[in-house]
VEXDREN-2710 file (C-alpha; in Angstrom, 1 decimal):
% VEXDREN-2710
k/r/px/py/pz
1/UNK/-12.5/-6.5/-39.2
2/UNK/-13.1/-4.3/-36.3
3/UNK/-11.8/-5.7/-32.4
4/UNK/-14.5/-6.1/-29.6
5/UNK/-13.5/-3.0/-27.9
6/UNK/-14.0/-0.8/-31.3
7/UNK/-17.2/-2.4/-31.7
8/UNK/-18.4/-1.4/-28.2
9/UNK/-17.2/2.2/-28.8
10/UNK/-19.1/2.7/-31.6
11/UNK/-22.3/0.6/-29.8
12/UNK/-22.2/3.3/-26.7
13/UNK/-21.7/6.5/-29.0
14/UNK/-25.1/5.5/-30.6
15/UNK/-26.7/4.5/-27.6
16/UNK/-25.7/7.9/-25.6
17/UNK/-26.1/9.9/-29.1
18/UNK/-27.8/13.3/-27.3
19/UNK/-27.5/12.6/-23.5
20/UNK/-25.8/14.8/-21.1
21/UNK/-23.8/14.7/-18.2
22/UNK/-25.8/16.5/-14.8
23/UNK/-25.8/20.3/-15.1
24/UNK/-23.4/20.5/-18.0
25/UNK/-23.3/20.0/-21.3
26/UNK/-20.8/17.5/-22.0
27/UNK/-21.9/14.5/-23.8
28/UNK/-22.6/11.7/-21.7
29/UNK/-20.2/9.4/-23.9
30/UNK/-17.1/11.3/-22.6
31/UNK/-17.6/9.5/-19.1
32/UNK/-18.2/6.0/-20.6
33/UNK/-15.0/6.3/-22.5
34/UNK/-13.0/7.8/-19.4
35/UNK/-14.8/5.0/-17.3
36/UNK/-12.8/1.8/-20.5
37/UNK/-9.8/4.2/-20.4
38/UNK/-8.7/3.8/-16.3
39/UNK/-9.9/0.0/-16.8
40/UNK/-7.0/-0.1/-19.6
41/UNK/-4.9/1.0/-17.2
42/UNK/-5.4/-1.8/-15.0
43/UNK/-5.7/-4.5/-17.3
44/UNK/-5.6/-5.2/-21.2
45/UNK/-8.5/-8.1/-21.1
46/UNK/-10.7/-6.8/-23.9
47/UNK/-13.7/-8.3/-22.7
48/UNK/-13.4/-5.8/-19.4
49/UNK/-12.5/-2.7/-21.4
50/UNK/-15.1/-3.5/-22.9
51/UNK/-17.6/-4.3/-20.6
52/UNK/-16.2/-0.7/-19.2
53/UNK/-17.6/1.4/-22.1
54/UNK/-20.8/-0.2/-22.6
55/UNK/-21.4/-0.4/-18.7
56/UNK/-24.5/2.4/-18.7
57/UNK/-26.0/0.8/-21.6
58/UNK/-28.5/-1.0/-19.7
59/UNK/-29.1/1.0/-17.0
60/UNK/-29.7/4.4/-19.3
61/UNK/-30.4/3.3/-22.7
62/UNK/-32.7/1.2/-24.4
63/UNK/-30.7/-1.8/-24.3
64/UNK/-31.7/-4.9/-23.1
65/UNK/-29.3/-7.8/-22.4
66/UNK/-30.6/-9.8/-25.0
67/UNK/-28.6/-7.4/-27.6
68/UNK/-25.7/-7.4/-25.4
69/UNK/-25.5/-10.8/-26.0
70/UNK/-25.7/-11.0/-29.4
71/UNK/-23.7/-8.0/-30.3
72/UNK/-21.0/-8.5/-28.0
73/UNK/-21.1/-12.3/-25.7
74/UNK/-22.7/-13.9/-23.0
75/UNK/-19.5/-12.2/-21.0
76/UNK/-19.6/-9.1/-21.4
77/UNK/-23.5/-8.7/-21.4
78/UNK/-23.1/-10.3/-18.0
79/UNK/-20.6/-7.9/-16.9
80/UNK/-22.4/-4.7/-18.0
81/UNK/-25.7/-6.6/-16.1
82/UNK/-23.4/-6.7/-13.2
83/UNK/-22.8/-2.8/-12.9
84/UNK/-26.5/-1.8/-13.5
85/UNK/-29.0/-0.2/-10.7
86/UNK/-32.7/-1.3/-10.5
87/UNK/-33.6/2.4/-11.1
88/UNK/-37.2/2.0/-10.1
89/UNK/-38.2/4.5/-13.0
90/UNK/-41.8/3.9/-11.5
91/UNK/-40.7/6.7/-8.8
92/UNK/-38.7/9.8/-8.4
93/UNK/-35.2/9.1/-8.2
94/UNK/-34.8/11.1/-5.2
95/UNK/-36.9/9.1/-3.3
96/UNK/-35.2/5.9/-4.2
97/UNK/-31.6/6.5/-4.5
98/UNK/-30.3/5.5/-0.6
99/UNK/-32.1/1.5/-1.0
100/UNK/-30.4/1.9/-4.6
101/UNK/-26.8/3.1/-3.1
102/UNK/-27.0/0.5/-0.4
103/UNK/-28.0/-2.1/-3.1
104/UNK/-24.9/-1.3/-5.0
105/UNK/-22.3/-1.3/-2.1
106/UNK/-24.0/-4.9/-0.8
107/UNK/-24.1/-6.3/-4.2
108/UNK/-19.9/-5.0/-4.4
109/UNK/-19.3/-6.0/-1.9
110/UNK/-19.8/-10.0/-2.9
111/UNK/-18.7/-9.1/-6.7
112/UNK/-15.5/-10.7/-7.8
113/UNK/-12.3/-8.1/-9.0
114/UNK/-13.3/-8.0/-12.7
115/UNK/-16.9/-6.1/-11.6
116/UNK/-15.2/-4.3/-8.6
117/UNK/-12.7/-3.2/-11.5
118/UNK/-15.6/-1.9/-14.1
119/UNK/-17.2/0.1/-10.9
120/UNK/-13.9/1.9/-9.9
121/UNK/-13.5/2.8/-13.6
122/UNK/-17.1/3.9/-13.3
123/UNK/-16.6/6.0/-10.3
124/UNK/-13.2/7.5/-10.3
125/UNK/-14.5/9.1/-13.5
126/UNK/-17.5/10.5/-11.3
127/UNK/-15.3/11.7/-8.7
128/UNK/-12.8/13.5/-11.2
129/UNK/-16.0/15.2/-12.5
130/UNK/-17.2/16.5/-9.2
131/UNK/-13.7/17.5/-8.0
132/UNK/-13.5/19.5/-11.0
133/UNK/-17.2/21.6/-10.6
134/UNK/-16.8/21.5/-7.1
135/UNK/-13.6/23.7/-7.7
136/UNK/-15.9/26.3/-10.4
137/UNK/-19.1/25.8/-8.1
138/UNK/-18.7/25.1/-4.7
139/UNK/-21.0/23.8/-2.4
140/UNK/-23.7/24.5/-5.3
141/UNK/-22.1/21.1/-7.0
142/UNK/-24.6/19.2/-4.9
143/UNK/-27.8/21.2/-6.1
144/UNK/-27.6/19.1/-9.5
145/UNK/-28.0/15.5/-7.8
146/UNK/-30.9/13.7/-7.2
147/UNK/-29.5/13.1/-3.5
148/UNK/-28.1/16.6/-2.9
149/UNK/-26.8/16.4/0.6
150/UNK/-23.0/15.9/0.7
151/UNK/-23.0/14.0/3.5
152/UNK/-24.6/11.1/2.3
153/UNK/-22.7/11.7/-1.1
154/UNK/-19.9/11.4/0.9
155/UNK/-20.3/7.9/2.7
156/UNK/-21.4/6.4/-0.5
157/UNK/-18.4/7.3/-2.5
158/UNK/-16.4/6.7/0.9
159/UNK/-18.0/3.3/1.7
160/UNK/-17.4/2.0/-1.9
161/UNK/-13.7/2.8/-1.4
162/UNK/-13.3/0.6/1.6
163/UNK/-15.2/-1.7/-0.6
164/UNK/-12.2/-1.6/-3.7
165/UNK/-10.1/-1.7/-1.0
166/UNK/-11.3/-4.6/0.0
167/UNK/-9.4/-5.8/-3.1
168/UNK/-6.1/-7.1/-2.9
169/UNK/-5.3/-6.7/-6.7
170/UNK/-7.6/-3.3/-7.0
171/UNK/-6.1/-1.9/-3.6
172/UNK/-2.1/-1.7/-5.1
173/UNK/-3.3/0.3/-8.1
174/UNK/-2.5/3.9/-8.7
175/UNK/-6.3/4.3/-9.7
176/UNK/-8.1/3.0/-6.4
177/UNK/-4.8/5.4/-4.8
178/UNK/-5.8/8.1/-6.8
179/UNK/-10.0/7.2/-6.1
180/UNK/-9.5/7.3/-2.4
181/UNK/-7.0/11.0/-2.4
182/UNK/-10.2/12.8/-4.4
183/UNK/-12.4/11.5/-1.7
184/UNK/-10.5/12.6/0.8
185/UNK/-10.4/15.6/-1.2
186/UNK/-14.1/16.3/-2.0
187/UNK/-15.5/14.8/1.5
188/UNK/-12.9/15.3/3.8
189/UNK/-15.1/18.3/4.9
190/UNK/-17.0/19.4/8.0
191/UNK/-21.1/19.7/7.9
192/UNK/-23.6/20.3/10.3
193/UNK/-26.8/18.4/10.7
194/UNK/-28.4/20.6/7.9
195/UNK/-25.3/19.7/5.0
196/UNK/-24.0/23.4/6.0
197/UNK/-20.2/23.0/5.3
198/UNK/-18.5/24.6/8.6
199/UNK/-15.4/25.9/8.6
200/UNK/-12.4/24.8/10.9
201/UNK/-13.1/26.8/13.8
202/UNK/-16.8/26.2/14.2
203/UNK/-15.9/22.2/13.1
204/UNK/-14.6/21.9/16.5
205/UNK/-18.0/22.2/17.5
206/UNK/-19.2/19.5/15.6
207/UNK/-18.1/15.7/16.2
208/UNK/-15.8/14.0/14.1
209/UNK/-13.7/10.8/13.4
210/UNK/-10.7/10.4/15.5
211/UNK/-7.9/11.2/14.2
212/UNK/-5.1/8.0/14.0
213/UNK/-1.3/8.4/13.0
214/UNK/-0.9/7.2/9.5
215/UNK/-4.0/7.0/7.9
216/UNK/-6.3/9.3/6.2
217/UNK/-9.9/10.3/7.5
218/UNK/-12.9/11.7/5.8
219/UNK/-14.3/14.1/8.4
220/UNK/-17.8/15.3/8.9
221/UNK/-20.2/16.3/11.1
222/UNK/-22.5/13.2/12.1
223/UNK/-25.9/14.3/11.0
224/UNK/-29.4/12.6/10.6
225/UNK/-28.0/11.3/7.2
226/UNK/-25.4/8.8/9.2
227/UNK/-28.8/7.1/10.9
228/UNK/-30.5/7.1/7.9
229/UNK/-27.7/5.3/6.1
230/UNK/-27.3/3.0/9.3
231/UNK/-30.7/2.1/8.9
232/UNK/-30.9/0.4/4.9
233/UNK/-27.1/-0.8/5.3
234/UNK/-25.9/-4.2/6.0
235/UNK/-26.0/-5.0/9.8
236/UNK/-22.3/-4.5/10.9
237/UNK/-21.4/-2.4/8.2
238/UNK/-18.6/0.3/9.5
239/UNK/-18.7/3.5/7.8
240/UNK/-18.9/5.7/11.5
241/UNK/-15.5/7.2/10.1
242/UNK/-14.5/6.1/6.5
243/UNK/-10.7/5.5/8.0
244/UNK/-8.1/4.1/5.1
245/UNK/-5.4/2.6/6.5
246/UNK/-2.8/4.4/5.0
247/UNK/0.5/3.3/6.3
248/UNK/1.4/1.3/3.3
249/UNK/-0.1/3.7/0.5
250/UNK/1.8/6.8/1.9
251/UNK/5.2/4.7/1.3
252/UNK/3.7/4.2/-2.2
253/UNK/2.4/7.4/-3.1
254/UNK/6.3/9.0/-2.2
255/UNK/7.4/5.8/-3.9
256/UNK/5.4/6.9/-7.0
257/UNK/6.5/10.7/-6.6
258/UNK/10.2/9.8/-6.7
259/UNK/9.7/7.8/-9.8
260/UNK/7.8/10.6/-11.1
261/UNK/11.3/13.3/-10.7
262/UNK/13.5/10.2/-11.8
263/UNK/10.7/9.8/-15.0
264/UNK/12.5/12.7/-16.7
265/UNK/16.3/11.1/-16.3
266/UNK/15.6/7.9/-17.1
267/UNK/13.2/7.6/-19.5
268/UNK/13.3/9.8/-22.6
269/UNK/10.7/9.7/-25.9
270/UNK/12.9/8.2/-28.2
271/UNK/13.5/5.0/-25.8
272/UNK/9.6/4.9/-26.4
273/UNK/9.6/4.4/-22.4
274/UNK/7.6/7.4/-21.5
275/UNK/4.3/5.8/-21.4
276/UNK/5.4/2.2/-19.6
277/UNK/3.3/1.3/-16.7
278/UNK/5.1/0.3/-13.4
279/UNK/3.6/-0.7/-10.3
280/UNK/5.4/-0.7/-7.0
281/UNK/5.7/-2.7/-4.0
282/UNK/7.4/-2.2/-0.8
283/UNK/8.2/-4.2/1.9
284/UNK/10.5/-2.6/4.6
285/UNK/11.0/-5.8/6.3
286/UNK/12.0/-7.6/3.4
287/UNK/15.6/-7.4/1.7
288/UNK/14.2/-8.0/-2.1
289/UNK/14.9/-5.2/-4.7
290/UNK/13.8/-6.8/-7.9
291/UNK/11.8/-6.2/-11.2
292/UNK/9.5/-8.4/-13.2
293/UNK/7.8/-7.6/-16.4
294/UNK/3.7/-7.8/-15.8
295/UNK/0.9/-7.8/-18.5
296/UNK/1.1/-4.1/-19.4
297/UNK/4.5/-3.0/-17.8
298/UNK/6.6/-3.9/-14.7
299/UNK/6.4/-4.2/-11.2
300/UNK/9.5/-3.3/-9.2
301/UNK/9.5/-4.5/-6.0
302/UNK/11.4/-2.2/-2.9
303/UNK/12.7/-2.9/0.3
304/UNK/12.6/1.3/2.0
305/UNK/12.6/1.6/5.5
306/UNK/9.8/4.0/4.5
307/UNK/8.7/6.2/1.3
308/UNK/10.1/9.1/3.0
309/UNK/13.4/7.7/3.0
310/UNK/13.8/9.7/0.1
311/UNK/17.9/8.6/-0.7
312/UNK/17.2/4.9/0.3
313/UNK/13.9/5.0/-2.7
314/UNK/16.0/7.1/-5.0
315/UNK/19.0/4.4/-4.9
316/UNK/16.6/1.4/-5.1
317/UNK/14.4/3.2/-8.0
318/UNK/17.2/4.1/-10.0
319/UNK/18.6/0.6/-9.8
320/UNK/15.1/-0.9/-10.6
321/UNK/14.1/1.3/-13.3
322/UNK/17.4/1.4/-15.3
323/UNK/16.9/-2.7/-15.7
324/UNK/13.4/-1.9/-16.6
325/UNK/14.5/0.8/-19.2
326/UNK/17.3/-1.8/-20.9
327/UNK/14.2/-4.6/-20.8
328/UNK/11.5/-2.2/-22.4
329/UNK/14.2/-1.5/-25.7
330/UNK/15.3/-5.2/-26.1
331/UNK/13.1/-7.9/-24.9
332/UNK/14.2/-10.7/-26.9
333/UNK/17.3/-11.3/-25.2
334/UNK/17.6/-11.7/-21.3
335/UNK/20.8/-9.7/-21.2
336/UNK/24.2/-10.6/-19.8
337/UNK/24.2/-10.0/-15.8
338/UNK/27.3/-8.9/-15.2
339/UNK/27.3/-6.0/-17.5
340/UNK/23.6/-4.9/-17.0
341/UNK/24.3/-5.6/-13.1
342/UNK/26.8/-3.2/-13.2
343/UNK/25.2/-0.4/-15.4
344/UNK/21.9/-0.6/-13.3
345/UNK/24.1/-0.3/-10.0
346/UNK/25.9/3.2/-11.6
347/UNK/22.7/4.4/-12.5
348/UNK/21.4/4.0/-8.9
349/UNK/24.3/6.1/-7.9
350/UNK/24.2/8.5/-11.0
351/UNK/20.7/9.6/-9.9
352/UNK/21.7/12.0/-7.0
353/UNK/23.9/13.6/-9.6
354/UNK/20.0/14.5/-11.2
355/UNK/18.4/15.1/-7.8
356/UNK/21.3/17.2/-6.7
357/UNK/21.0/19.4/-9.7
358/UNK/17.6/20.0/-9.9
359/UNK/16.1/19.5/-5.9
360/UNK/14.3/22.8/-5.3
361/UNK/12.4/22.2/-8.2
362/UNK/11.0/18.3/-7.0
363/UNK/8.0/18.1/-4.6
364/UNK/10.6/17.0/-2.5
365/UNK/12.6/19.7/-2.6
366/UNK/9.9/22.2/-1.9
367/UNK/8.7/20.5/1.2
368/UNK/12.5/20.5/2.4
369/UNK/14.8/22.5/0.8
370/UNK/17.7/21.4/3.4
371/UNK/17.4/17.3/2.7
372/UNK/19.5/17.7/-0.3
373/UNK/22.8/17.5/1.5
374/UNK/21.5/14.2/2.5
375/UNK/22.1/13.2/-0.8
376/UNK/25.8/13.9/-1.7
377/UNK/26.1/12.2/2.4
378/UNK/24.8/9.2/0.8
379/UNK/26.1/8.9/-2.2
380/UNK/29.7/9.5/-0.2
381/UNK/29.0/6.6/2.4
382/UNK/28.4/4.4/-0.7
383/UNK/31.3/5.1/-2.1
384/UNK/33.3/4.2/1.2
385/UNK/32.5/0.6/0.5
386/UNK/34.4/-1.6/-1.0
387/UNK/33.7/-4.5/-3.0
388/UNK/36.3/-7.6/-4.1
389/UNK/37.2/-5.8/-7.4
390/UNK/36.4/-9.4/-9.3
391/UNK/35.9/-7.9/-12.6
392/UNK/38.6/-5.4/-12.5
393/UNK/41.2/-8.6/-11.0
394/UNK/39.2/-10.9/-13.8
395/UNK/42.2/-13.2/-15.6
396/UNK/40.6/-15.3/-18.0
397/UNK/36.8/-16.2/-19.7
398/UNK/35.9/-19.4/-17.5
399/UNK/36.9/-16.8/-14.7
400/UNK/34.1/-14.5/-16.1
401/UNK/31.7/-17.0/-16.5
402/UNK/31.9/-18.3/-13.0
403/UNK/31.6/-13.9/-11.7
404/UNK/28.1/-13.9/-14.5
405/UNK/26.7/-16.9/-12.7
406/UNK/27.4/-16.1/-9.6
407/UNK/26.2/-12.8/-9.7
408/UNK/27.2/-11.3/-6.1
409/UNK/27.1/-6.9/-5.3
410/UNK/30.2/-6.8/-4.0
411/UNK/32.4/-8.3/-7.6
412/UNK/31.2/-5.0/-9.2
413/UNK/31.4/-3.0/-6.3
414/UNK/34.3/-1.0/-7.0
415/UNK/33.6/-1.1/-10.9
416/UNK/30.6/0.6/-10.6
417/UNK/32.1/3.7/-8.3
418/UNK/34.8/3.8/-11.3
419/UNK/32.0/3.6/-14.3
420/UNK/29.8/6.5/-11.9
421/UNK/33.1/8.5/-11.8
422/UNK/33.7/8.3/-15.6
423/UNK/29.7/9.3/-16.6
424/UNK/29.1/12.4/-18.5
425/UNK/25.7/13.6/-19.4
426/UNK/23.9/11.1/-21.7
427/UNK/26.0/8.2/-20.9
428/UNK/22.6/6.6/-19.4
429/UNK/21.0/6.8/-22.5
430/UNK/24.2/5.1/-23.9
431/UNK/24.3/2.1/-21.6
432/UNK/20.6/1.2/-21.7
433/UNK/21.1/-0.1/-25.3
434/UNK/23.7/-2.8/-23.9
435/UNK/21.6/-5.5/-25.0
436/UNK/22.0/-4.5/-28.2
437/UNK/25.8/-5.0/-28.3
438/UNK/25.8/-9.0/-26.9
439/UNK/27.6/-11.0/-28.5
440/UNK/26.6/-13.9/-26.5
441/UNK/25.3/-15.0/-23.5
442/UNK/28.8/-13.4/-21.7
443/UNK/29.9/-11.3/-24.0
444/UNK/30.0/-7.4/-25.3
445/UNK/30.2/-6.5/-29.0
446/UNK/32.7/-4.2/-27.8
447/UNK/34.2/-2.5/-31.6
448/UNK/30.6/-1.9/-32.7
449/UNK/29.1/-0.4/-29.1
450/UNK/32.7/1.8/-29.4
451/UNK/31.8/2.9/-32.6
452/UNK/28.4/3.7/-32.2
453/UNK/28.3/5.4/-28.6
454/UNK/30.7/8.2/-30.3
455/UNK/33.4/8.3/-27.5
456/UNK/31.5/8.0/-24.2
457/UNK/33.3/7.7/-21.8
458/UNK/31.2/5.5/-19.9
459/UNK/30.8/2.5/-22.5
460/UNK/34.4/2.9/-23.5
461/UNK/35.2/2.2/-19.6
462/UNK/32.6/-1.4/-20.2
463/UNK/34.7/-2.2/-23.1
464/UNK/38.0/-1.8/-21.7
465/UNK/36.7/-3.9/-18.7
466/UNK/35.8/-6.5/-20.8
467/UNK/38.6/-6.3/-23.6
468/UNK/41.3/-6.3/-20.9
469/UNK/40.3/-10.3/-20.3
470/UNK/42.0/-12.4/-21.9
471/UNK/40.0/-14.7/-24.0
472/UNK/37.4/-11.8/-23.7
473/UNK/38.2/-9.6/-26.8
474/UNK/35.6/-8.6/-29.5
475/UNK/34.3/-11.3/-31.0
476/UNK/35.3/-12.8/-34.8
477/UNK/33.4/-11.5/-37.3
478/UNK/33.6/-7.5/-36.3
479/UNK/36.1/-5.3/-37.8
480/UNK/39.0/-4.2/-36.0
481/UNK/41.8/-2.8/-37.0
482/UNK/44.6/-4.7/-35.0
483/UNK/43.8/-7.8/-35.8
484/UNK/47.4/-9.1/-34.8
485/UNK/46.9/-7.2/-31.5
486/UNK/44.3/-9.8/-30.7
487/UNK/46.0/-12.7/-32.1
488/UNK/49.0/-11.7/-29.7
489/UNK/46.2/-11.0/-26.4
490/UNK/45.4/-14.6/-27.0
491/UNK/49.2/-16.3/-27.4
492/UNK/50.0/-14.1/-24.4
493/UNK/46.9/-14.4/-21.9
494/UNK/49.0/-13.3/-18.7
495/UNK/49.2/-10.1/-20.3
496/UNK/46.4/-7.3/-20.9
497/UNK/46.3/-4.7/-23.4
498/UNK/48.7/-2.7/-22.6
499/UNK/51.5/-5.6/-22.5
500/UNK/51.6/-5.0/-19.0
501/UNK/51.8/-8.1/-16.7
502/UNK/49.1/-8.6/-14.1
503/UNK/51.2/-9.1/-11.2
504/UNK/52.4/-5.9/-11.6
505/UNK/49.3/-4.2/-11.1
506/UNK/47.2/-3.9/-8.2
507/UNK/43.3/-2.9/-9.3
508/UNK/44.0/0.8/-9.1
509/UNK/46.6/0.4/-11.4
510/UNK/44.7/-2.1/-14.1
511/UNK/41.7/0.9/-13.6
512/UNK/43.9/3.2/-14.8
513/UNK/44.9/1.2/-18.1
514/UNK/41.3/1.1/-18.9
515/UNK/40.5/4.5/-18.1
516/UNK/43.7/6.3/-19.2
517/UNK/45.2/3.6/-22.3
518/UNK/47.3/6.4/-23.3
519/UNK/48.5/7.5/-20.0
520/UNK/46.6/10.8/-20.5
521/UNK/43.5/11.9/-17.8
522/UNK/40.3/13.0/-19.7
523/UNK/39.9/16.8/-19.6
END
């Protein structure tokens, strides 16, 4: 049996069979689909995705609501009802389009997010279609619309962004971000009182929105157009300047750029990772660095002084999105915190080793070359510190136990400088499948993550840590060869491996034995 969604698809292809898309030739369909497929990224409610690709069918089709209904639900009729203009087909659409515009953003402007949602879907798709001609055509993109000066083009699409912005849940996603930067993009120009575009020079003439420190503007000259707006809009409506505040989304967009450069180190196609939606959050006045799976991915939650803090995101990121990465390839089991604590706290380090490499080829790199000796700087002050050594000084199991519970930064302080020293390329990949080697709620499968991790360096460091415990040693039921070397571990627990005492060792010495067992450094 078909889904909702399939059904719907198959409902608009008929009802668009042979339409167009203005001054191309590009079925019509293509911009219903694009329309359900940036909904889908927002949400997975079938009902809405839905909704999304039939939303034209009443306003240009046949279609009445009454078919809707039946077809498809009372819901999602009322939905597509929802995102539908009173065309007026009695007169020329020219002549009615500003009372229809205004109708739309007054009408939006009440709706709740689910309709707000179907419109961005509706108009992103518009605006990457003009940003597209407009970069083959020109100022002749406008020539093709019933309302063909850009001006008024412009504080539409502009007021129906502060209108999605309005939004809490629309305004933190990548889509109304991405909405808002083609705006800018396609309207941030300057026209005189006759729609000619000016260039910057003779712009100065003309008057425009202040400019304000940290926010965007859409600039243009204010023609007759702006009056004529004023005069079918809402009383109080404030569209003078089309100002985003953009304080917050600038931390987000370099946010989302970082993660970007990271994407390549930390996610890889055979994790199946590649395509994983995140969302990000930052709040500088916070101290919260967390994760959380959401309905289609995760939301990782910073704390940056600001986006362009570029080592502080990278360090937080690479922390965040290494627990993501583990969570995405097991989900089942909620992991063991010590040993995903201090993987996720290596990899936060082990990114600059990536950055380092590759910096004049990052966005960041090419808008400042010189920045990258911040990086080795910071990963050198983190080093510095110094935790308690708790895992590496651990003596027994209830002793681990108590350091899993507890979960504090500085026990794995030190254990994670010593796991970053011992990575060698692909030992992320390596440690991300620890969830796949528990044991139990506390402990490793150690023999079986050894033997399938083909001598990395980097899980045989994690094994050691834990095997050196006593009371901590692979677990019955795996094969290991000395068998009687575990019986021993366990009638001698103030011993480790090595037979050496503890006492004799300080924690540079016991991570040594776990690095070195043979008393031989690794080429």
């Amino acid at each position: 049996m078909k889904t909702l969604l399939e059904r719907a698809m198959e409902f608009a292809r008929m009802k668009h069979e042979g339409q167009i898309r203005k001054g191309t030739t590009i079925p019509y369909f293509t911009h219903v689909m694009e329309a359900m497929e940036i909904v889908s990224r927002i949400t997975k409610n079938e009902e809405l995705r839905a909704a999304a690709v039939l939303h034209d069918t009443l306003e240009d089709t046949d279609t009445t609501k009454e078919e809707l209904i039946e077809a498809f639900g009372q819901c999602v009729a009322d939905l597509v009802a929802a995102e539908s203009e009173n065309k007026r087909k009695d007169q020329p659409e020219g002549e009615t389009w500003l009372i229809r515009k205004s109708e739309t953003i007054e009408h939006l402007r009440e709706a709740d997010t689910d309709i707000k949602m179907i419109a961005l879907g509706d108009k992103l798709s518009n605006v990457r279609a003009m940003t597209r001609d407009y970069k083959v055509i020109g100022e002749k993109l406008w020539e093709k619309f019933n309302e063909k000066d850009p001006v008024k083009q412009g504080m539409y699409y502009g007021l129906l962004a502060n209108v999605f912005g309005e939004d809490e849940t629309l305004r933190k996603t990548p889509e109304y971000r991405e909405y808002v930067e083609l705006c800018a993009a396609l309207f941030g120009k300057t026209y005189d009182g006759d729609g000619k575009l000016l260039d910057e020079n003779e712009a100065e003439e003309g008057e425009t929105a202040e400019d304000s420190e940290g926010e965007l503007q859409i600039r243009f000259f204010f023609s007759d157009a702006v009056d004529e707006l004023r005069s079918v809009l809402p009383e109080g409506t404030h569209f003078d300047a089309l100002i985003f505040d953009r304080t917050e989304d600038e931390d987000i967009q370099e946010i989302q750029k970082m993660a970007a450069t990271l994407d390549a180190f930390l996610r890889t196609e055979d994790t199946g990772f590649t395509d994983v939606h995140m969302q990000f959050i930052n709040d500088p006045d916070s101290d919260d660095v967390s994760w959380r799976r959401t309905e289609d991915g995760y939301a990782l939650h910073l704390c940056a002084e600001s986006g362009k803090n570029w080592c502080q995101v990278a360090y937080q990121l690479g922390y965040l999105m290494m627990h993501c990465l583990i969570d995405h390839l097991n989900k089942d089991t909620e992991g063991i915190s010590w040993a995903e604590e201090l993987i996720c706290e290596t990899a936060a380090l082990e990114v600059f080793s990536y950055l380092s490499a590759y910096w004049n080829d990052t966005p960041f790199g090419q808008e400042d070359p010189e920045y990258a000796k911040h990086l080795n700087e910071y990963v050198s002050d983190c080093l510095s510190d110094q935790g308690t050594s708790a895992l590496l000084r651990c003596r027994d199991k209830e002793e681990l136990k108590t350091i899993n519970e507890r979960n504090l930064f500085d026990d794995r302080l030190d254990e994670s400088h010593d796991l970053y020293r011992a990575m060698c390329p692909g030992d992320l990949q390596n440690l991300a499948q620890v969830r796949k080697y528990e044991a139990d709620d506390l402990l490793l499968d150690t023999h079986c993550w050894h033997s399938l991790s083909f001598g990395s360096r980097a899980v045989d460091y994690i094994c050691r840590l834990q095997e050196r415990i006593p009371g901590c040693e692979i677990p019955e039921g795996t094969t290991r060869e000395n068998r009687e070397d575990m019986k021993e571990e366990h009638d001698n627990p103030e011993e480790n491996d090595s037979g050496i005492e503890y006492d004799d060792l300080n924690e540079f010495d016991i991570m040594e034995q776990i690095l070195h067992p043979d008393g031989r450094e690794n080429e």
